[in-house]
Backbone as CSV, one residue per row, in Angstrom:
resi,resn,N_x,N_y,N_z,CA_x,CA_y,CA_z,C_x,C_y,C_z
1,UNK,-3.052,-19.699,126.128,-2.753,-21.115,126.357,-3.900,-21.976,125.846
2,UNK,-3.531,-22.973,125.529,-4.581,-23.880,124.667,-4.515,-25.021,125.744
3,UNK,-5.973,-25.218,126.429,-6.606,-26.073,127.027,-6.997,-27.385,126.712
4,UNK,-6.825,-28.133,126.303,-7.555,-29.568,126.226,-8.052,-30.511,127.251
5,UNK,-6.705,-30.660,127.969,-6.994,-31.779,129.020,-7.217,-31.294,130.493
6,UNK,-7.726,-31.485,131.208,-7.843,-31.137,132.661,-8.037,-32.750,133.713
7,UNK,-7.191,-32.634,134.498,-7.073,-33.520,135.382,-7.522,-33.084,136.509
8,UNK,-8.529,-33.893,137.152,-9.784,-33.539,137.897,-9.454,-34.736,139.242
9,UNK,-8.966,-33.575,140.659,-8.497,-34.742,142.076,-9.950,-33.685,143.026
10,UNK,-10.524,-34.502,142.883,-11.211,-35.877,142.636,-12.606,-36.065,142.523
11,UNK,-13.550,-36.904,141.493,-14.730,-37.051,141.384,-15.703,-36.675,143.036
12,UNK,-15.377,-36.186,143.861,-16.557,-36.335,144.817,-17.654,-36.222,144.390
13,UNK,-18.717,-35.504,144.972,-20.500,-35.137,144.454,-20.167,-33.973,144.128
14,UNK,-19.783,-32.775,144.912,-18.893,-31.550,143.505,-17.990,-31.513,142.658
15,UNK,-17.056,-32.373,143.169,-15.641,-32.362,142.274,-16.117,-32.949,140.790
16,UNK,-17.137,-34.190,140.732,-17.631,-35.064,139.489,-18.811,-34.056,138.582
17,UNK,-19.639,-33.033,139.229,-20.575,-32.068,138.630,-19.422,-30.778,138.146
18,UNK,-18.408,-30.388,138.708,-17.729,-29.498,138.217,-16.796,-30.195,136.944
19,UNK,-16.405,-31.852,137.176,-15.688,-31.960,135.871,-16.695,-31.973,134.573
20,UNK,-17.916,-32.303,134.806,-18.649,-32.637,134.289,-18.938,-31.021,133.410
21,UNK,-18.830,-29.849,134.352,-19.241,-29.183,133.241,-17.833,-28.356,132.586
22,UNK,-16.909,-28.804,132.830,-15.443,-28.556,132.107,-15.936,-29.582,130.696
23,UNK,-16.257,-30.479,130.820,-16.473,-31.500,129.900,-17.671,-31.583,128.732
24,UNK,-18.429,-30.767,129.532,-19.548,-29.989,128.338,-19.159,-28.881,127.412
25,UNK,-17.856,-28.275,128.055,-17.427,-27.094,127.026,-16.394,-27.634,125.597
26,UNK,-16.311,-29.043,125.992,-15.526,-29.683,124.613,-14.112,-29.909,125.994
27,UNK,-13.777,-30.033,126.832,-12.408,-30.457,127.269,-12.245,-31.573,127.954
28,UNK,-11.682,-32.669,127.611,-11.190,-33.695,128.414,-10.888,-33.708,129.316
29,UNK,-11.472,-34.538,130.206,-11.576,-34.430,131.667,-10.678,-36.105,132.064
30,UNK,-10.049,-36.168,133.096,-9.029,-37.294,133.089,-9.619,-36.875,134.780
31,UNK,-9.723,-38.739,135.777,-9.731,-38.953,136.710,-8.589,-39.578,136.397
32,UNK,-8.233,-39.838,138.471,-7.361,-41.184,138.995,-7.911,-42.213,139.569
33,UNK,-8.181,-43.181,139.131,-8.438,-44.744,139.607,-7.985,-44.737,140.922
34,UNK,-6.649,-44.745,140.705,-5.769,-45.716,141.854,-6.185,-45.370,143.186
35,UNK,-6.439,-46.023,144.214,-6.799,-46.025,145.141,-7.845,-44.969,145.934
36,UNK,-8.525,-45.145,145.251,-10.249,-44.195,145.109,-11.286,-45.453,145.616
37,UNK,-12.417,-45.482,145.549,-13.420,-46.026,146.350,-14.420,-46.381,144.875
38,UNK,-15.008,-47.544,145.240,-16.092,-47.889,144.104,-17.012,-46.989,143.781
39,UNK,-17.300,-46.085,144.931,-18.388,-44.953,144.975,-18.028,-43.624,143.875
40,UNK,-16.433,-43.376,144.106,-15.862,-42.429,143.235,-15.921,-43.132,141.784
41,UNK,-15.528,-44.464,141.652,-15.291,-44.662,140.412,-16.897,-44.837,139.011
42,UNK,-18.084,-44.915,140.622,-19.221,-45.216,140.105,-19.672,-43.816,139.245
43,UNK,-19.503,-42.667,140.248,-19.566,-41.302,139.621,-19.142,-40.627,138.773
44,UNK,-17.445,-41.070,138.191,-16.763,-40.497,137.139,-17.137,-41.820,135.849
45,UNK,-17.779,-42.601,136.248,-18.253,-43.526,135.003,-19.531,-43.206,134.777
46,UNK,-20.101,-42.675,135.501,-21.378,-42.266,134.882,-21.286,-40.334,134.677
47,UNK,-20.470,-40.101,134.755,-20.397,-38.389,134.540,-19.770,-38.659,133.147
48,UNK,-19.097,-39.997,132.506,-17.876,-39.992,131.397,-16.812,-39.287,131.569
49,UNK,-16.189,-39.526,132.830,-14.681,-39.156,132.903,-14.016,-40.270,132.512
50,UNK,-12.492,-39.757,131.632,-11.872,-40.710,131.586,-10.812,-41.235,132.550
51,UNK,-10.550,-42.232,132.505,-10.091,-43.464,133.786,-8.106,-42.901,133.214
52,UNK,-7.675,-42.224,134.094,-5.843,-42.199,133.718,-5.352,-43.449,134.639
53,UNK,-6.111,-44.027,135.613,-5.567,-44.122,136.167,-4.506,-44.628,137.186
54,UNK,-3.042,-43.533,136.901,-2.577,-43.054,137.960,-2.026,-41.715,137.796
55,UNK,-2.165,-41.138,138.917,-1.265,-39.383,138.822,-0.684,-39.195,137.821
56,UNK,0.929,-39.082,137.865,1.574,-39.138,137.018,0.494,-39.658,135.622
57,UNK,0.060,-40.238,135.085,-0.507,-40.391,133.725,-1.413,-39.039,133.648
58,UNK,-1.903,-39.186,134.408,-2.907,-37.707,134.439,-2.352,-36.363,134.438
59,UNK,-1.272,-36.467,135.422,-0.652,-35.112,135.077,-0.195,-34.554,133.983
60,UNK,0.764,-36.258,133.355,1.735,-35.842,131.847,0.387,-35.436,130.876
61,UNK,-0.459,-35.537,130.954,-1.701,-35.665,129.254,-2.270,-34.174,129.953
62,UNK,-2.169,-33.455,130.928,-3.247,-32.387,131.259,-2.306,-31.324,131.600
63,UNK,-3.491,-29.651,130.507,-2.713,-28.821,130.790,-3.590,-28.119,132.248
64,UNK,-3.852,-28.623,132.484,-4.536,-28.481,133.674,-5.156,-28.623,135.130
65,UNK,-4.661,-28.863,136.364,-5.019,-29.886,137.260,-5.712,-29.324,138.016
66,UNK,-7.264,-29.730,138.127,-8.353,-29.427,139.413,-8.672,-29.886,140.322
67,UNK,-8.491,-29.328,141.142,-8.193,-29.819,142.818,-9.265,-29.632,143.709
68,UNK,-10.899,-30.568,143.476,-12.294,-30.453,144.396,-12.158,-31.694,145.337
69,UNK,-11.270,-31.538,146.556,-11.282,-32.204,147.272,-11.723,-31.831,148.779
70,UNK,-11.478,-32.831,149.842,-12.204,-31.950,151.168,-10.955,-31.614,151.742
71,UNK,-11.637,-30.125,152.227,-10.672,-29.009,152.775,-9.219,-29.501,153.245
72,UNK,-9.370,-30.510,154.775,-8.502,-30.970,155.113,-7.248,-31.238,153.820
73,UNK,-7.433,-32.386,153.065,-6.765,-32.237,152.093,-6.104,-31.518,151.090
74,UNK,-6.683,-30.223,151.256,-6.242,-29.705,149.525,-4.214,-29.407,149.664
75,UNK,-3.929,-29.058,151.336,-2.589,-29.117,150.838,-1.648,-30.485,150.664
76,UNK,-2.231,-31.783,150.752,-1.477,-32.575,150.810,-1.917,-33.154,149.133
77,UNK,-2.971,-32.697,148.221,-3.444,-32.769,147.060,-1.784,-31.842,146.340
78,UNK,-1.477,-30.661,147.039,-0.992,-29.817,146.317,0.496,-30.550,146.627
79,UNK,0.719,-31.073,147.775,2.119,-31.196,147.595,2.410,-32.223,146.336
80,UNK,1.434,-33.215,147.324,1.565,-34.836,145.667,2.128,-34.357,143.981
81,UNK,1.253,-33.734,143.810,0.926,-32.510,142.313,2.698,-32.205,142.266
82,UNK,3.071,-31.526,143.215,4.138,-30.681,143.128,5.322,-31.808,142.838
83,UNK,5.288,-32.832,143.406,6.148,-33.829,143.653,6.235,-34.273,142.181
84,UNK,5.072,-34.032,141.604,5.725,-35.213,140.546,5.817,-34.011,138.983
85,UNK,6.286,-32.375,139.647,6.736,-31.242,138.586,5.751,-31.116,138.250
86,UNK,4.477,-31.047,138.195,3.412,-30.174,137.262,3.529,-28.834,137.017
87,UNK,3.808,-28.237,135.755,4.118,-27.026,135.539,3.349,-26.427,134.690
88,UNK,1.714,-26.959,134.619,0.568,-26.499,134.348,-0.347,-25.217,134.475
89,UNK,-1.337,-25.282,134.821,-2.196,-24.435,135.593,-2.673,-25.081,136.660
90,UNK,-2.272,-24.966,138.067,-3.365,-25.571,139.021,-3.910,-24.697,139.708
91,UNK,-5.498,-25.610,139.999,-6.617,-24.478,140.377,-7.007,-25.353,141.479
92,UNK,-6.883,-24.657,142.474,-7.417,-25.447,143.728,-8.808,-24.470,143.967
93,UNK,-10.110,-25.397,144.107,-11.086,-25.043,144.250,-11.823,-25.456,145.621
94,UNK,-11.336,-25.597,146.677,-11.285,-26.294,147.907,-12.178,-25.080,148.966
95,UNK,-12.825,-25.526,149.938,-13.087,-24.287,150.539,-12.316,-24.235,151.988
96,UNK,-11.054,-23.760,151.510,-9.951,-23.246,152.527,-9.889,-21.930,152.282
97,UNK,-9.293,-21.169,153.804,-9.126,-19.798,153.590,-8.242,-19.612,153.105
98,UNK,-7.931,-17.590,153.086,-7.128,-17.524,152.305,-5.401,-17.569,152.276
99,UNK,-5.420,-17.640,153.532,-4.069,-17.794,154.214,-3.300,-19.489,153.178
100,UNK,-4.689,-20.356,153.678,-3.948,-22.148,153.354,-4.418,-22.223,151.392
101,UNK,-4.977,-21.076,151.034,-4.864,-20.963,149.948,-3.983,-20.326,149.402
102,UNK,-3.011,-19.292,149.781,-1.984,-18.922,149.124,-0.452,-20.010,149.467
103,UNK,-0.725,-20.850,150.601,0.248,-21.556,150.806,-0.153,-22.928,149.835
104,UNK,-1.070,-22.870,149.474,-1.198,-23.816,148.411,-0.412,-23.519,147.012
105,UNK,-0.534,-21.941,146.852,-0.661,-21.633,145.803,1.188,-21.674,145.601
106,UNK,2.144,-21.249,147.364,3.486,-21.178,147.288,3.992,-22.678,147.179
107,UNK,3.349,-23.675,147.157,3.962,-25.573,147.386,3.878,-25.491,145.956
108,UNK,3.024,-25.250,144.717,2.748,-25.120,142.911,3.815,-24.944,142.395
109,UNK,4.040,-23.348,142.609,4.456,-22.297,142.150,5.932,-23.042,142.138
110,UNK,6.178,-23.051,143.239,7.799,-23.221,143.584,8.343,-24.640,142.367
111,UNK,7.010,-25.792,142.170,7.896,-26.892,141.509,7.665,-26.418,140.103
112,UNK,6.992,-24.826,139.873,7.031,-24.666,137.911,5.499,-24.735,137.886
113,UNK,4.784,-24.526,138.953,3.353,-24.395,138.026,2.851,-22.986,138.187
114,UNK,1.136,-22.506,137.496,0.848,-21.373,137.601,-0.227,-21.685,138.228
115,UNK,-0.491,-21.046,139.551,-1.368,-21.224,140.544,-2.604,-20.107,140.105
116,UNK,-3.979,-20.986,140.609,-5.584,-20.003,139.843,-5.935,-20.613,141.429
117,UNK,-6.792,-19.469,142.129,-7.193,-19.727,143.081,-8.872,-19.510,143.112
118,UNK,-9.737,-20.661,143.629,-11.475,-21.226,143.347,-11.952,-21.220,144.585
119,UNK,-12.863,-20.524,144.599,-13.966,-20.491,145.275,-15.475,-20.939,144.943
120,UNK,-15.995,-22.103,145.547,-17.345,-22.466,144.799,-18.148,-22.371,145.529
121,UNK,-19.411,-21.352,145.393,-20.286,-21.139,145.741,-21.862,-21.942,145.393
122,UNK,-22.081,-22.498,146.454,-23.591,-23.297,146.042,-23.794,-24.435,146.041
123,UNK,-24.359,-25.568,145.738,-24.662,-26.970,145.542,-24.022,-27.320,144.507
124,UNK,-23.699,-29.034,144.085,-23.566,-29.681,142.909,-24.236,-28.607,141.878
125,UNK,-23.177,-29.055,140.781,-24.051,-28.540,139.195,-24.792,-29.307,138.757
126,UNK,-25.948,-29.149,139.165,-27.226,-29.877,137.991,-28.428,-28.856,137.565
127,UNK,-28.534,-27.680,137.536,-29.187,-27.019,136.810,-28.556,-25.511,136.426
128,UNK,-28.774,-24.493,135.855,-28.399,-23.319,135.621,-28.737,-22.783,136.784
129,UNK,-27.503,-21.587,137.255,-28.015,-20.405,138.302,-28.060,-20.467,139.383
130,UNK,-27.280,-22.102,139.760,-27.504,-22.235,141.321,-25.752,-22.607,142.082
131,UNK,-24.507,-22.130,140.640,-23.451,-22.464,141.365,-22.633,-21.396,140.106
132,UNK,-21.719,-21.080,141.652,-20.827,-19.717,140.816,-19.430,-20.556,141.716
133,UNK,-18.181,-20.428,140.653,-16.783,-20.816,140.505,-16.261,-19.557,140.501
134,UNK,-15.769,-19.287,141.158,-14.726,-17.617,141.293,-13.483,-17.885,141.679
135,UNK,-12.946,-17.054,140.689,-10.922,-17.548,140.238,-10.204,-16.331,140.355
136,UNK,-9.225,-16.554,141.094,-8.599,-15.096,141.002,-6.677,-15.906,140.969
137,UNK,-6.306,-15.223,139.642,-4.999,-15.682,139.779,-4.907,-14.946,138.057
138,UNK,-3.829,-15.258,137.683,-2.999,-14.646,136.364,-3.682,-15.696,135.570
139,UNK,-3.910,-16.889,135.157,-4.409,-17.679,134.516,-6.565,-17.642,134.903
140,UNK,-7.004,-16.624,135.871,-8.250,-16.985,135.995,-9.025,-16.550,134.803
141,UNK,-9.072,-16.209,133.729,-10.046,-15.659,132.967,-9.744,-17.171,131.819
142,UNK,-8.530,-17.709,131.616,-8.494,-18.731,130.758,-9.347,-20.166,131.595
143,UNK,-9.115,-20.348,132.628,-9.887,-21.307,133.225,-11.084,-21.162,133.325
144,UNK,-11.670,-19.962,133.992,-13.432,-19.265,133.526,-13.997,-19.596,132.093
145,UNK,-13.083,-19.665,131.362,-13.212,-20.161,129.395,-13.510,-21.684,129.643
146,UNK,-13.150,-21.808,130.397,-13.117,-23.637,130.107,-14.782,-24.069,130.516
147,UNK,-15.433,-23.025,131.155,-16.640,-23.326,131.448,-17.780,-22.666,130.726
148,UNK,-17.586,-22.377,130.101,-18.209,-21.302,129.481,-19.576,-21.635,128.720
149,UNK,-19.382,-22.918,127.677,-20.482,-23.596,127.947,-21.629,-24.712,128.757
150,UNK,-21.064,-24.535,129.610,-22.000,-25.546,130.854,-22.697,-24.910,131.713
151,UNK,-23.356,-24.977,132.854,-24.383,-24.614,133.484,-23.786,-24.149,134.799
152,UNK,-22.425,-24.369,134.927,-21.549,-23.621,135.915,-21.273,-22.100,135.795
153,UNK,-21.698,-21.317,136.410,-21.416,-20.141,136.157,-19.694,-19.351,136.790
154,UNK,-18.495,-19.694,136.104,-16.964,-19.661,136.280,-17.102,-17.737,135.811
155,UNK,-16.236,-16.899,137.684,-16.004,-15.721,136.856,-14.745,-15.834,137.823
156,UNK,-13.912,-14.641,136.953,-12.361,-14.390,137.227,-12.445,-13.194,138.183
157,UNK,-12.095,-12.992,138.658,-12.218,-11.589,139.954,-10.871,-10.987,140.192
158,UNK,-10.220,-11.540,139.576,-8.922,-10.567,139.768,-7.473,-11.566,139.602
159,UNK,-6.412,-10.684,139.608,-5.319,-11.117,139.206,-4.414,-11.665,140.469
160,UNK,-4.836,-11.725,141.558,-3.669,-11.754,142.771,-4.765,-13.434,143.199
161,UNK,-4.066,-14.038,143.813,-4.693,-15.476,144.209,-4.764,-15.340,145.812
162,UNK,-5.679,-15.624,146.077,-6.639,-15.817,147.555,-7.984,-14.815,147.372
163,UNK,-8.001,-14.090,146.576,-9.323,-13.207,146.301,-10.536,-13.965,146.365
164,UNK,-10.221,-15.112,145.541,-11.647,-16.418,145.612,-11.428,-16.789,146.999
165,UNK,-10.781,-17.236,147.489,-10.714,-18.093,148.813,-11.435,-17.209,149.572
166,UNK,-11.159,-15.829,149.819,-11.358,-14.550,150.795,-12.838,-14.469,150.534
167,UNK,-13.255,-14.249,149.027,-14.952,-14.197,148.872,-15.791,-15.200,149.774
168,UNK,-15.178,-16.174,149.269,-16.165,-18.059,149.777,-15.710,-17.223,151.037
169,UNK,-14.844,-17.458,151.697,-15.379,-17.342,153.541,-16.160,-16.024,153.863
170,UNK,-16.375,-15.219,153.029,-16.824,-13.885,153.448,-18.428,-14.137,153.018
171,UNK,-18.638,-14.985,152.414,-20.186,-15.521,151.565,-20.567,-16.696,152.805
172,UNK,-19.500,-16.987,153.329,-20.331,-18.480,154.115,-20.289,-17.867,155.280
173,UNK,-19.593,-16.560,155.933,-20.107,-16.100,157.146,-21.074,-15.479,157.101
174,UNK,-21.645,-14.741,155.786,-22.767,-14.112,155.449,-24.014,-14.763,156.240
175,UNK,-23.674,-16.074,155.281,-25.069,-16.603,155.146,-25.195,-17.888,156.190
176,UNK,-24.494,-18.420,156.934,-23.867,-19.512,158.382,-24.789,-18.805,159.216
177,UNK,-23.183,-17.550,159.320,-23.049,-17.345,160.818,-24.680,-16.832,161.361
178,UNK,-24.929,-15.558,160.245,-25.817,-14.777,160.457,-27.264,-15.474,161.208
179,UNK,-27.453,-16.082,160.349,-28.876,-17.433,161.053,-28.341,-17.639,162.401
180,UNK,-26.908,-18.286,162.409,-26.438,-18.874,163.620,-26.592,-17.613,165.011
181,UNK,-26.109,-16.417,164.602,-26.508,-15.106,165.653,-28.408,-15.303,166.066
182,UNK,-29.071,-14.915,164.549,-30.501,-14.901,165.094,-31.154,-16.156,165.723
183,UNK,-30.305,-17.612,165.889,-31.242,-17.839,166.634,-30.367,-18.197,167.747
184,UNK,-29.270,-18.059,168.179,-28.875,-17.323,169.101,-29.345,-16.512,169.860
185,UNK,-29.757,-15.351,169.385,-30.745,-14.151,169.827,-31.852,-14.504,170.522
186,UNK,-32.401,-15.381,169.813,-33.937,-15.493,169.884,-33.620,-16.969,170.909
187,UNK,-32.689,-17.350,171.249,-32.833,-18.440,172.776,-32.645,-17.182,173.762
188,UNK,-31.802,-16.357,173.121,-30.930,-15.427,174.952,-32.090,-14.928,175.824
189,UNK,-33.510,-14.769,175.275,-34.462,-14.107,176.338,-34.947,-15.271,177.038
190,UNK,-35.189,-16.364,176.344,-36.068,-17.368,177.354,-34.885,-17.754,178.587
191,UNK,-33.592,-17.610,178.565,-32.282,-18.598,179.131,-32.648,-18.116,180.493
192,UNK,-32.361,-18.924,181.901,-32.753,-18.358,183.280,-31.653,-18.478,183.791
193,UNK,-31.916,-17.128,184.731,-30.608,-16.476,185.490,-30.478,-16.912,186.556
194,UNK,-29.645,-17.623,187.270,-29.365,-18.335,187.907,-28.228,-17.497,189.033
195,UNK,-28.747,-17.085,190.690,-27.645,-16.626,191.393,-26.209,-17.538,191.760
196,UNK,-25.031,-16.379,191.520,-23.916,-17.161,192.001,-23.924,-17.738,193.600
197,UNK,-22.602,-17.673,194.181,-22.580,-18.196,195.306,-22.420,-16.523,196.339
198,UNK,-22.434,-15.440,195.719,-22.401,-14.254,196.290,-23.661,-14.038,196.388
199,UNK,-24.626,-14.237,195.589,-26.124,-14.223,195.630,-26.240,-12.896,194.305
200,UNK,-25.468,-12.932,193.517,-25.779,-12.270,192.506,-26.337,-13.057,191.425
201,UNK,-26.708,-12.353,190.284,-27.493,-12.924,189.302,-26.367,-13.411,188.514
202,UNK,-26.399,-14.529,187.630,-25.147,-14.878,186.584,-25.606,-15.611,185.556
203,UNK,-25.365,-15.285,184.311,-25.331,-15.490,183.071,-25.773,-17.220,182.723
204,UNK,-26.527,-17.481,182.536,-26.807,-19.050,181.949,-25.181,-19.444,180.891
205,UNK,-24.920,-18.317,180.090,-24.042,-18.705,179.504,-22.406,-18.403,179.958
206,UNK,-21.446,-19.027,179.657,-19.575,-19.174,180.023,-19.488,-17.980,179.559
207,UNK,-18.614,-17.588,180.939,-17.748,-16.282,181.177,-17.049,-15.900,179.207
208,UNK,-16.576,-16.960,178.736,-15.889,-16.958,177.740,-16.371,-18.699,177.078
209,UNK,-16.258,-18.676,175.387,-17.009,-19.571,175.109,-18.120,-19.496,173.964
210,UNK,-18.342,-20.734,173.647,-18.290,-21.124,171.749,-19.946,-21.844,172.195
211,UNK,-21.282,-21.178,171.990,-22.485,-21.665,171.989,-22.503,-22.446,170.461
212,UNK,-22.859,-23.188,170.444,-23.636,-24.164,168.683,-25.078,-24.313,169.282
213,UNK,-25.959,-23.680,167.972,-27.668,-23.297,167.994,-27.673,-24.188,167.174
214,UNK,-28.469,-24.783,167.679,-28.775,-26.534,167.036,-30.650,-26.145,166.743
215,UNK,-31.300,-26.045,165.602,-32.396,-25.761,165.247,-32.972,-27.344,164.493
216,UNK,-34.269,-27.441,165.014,-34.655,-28.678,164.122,-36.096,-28.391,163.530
217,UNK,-36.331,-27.240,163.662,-37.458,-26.507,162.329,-37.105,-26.036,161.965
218,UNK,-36.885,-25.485,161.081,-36.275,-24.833,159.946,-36.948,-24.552,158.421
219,UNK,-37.265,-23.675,157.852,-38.061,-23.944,156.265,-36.983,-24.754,155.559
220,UNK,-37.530,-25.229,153.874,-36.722,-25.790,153.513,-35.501,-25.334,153.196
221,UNK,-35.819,-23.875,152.494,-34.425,-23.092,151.921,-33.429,-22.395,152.911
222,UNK,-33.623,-23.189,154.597,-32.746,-22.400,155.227,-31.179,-23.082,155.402
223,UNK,-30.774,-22.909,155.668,-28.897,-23.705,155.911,-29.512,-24.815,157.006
224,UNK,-28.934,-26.004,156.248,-29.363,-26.834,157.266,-28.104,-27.346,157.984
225,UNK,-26.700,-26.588,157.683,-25.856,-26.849,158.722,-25.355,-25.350,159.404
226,UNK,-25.538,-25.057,160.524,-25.283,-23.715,161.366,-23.849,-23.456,161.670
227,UNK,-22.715,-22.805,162.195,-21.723,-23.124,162.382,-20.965,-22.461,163.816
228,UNK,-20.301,-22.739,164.294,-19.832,-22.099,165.657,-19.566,-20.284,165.791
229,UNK,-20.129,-20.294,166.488,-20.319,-18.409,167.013,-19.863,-18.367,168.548
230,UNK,-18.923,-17.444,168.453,-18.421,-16.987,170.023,-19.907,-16.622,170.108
231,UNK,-20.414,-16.855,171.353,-21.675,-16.065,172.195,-20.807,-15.674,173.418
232,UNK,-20.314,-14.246,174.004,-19.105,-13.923,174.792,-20.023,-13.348,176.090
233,UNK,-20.383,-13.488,177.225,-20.643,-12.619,177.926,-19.631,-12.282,179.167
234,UNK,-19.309,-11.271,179.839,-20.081,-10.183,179.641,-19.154,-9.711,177.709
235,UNK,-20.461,-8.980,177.380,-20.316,-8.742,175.482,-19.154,-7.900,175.358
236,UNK,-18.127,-7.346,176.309,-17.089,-6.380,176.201,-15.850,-7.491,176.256
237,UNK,-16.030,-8.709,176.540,-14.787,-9.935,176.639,-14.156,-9.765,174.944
238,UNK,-12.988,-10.143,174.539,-12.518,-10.552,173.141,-12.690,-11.748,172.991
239,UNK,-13.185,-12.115,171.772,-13.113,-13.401,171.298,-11.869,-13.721,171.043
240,UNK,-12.342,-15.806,171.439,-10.579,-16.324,171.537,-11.268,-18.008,171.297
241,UNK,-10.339,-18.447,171.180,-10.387,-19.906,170.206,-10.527,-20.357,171.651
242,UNK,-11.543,-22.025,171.767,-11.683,-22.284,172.581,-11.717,-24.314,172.906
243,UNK,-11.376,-24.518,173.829,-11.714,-26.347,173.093,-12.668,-26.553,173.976
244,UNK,-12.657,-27.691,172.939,-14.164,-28.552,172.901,-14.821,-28.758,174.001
245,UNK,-13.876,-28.750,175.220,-14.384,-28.551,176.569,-15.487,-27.094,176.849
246,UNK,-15.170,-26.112,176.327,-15.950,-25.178,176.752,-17.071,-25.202,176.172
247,UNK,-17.409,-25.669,174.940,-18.626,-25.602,174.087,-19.469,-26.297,174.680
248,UNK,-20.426,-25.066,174.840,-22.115,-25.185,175.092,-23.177,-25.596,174.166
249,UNK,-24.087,-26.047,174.015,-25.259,-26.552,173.092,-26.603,-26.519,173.300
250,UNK,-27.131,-25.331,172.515,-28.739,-24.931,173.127,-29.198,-25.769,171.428
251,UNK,-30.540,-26.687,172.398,-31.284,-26.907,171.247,-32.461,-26.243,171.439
252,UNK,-33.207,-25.877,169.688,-33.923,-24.853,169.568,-35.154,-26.124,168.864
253,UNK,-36.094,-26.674,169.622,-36.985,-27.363,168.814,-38.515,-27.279,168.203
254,UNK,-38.662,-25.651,169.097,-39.586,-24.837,168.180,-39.197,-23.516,168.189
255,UNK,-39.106,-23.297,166.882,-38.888,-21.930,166.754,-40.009,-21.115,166.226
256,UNK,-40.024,-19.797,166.793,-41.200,-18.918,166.838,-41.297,-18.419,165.494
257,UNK,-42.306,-18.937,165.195,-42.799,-17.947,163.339,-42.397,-16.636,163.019
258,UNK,-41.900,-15.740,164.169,-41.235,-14.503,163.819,-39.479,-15.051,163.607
259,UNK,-39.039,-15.632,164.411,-37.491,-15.944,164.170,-37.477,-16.564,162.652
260,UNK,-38.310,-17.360,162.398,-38.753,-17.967,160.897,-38.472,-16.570,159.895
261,UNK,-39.281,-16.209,159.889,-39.552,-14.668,159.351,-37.956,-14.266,159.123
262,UNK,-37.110,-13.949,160.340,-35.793,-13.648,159.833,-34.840,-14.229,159.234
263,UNK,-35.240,-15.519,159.383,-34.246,-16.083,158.629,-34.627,-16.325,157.163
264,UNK,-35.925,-15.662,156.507,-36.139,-15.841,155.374,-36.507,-14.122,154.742
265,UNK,-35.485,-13.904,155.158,-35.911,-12.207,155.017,-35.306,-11.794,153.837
266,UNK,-33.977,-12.743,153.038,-33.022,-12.603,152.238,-34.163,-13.283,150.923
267,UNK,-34.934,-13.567,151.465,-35.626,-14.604,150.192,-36.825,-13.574,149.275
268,UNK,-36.199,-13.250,148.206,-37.330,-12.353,147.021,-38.838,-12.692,147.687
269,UNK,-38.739,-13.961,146.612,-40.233,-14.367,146.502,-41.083,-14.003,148.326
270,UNK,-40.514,-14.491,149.435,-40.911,-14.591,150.304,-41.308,-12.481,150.920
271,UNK,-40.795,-11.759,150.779,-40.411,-10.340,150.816,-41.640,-9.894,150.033
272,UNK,-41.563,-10.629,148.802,-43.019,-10.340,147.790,-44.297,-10.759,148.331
273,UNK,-44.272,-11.937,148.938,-45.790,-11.974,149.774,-46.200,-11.754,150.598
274,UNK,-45.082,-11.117,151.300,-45.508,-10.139,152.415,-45.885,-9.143,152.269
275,UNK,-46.057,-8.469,150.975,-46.321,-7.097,150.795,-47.270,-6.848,150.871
């Protein structure tokens, strides 16, 4: 298939660095105006996207439609798309799992398009080596082409779609949750045990229940957003979805130079001067 145009929903701070490097490989990149924000339109005018806009104009000129919008959105991105027949390639690059990514991929499919499923790993593109695009669908190795010269590093991982979606959440529990456990860990010894009304000892923390480790030292290269972790006691309970009522909140406002230590244990350089 011969690529030219790609229609890009929507300039955000990734969505405008990812058209941007579709647009370094030689391919026309097409935004939508219409009812976008001065902020979006400030970014796709200074990235040199071109202005379609409305949908429909963007859709008819592109064999291609990229979908870097926030999560919430990407299926109501996909229905719009569908509504008005795109029978393109669409690549939703959203970080939804893989479940609301294959139901993305069944709202496409059904009005005539060929669904590529994206996973983006890392910050905005502004230098080499610090952002990987992973596509898994029947069209992912032609869309991986479209990047080929820019500083985005686009690979194809396979032929079935949710494979990208499945990676990204399996990469952001990696690297979230894991911090979120150790300093977890590293509150559970100081926490005080407090007797019930039997005069037994009982848990500082809910029978059942969603702790958030709120850290405000941190080095620079650590995640500076943590994310929700069942903390379950007693530790033999099953985890279970919980509302907002039950969630607990330990803040952590010095953390001990050894908990430091673990959370930079993944880091080369740092591993090297310890030696």
């Amino acid at each position: 298939m011969n690529i030219e145009t790609v229609a890009l929903l929507h300039p955000g701070n990734m969505g405008t660095t990812i058209g941007t490097a579709a647009a370094t490989s030689g391919v026309r990149v097409l935004w939508v105006s219409a009812q976008r924000s001065s902020a979006s339109r400030k970014r796709a005018e200074q990235a040199g996207l071109v202005d379609a806009e409305t949908l429909p104009a963007a859709i008819n000129q592109s064999e291609v439609v990229l979908s870097v919008c926030p999560p919430h959105a990407a299926l109501d991105v996909a229905r719009i798309v569908a509504a008005e027949g795109f029978a393109g390639i669409y690549v939703d690059a959203n970080a939804i799992s893989r479940a609301t990514a294959e139901e993305v991929g069944r709202i496409v499919t059904k009005a005539g398009a060929n669904f590529v499923d994206g996973g983006i790993i890392g910050s905005p593109v502004k230098q080499p080596g610090t952002t990987r695009l992973y596509l898994s669908g029947e069209y992912g190795g032609e869309v991986a082409a479209l990047f080929s010269e820019s500083m985005l590093d686009a690979r194809a991982i396979g032929s079935k779609a949710g494979a990208a979606s499945a990676l990204k959440v399996a990469y952001a529990a990696w690297t979230k949750c894991t911090d979120t456990l150790v300093l977890a860990i590293r509150a559970f010894p100081s926490a005080r045990w407090k007797p019930n009304a039997s005069g037994q000892r009982q848990s500082p923390y809910p029978s059942s229940g969603v702790t958030l480790v709120k850290c405000r030292r941190l080095p620079k290269r650590s995640p500076r957003r943590v994310c929700r972790v069942d903390f379950i006691w007693p530790p033999q309970r099953s985890l279970s979805v919980l509302p907002a009522s039950k969630i607990k909140l330990i803040r952590i406002r010095r953390l001990p130079r050894s908990s430091i230590d673990c959370l930079c244990r993944r880091n080369k350089s740092f591993l090297r001067n310890r030696r």
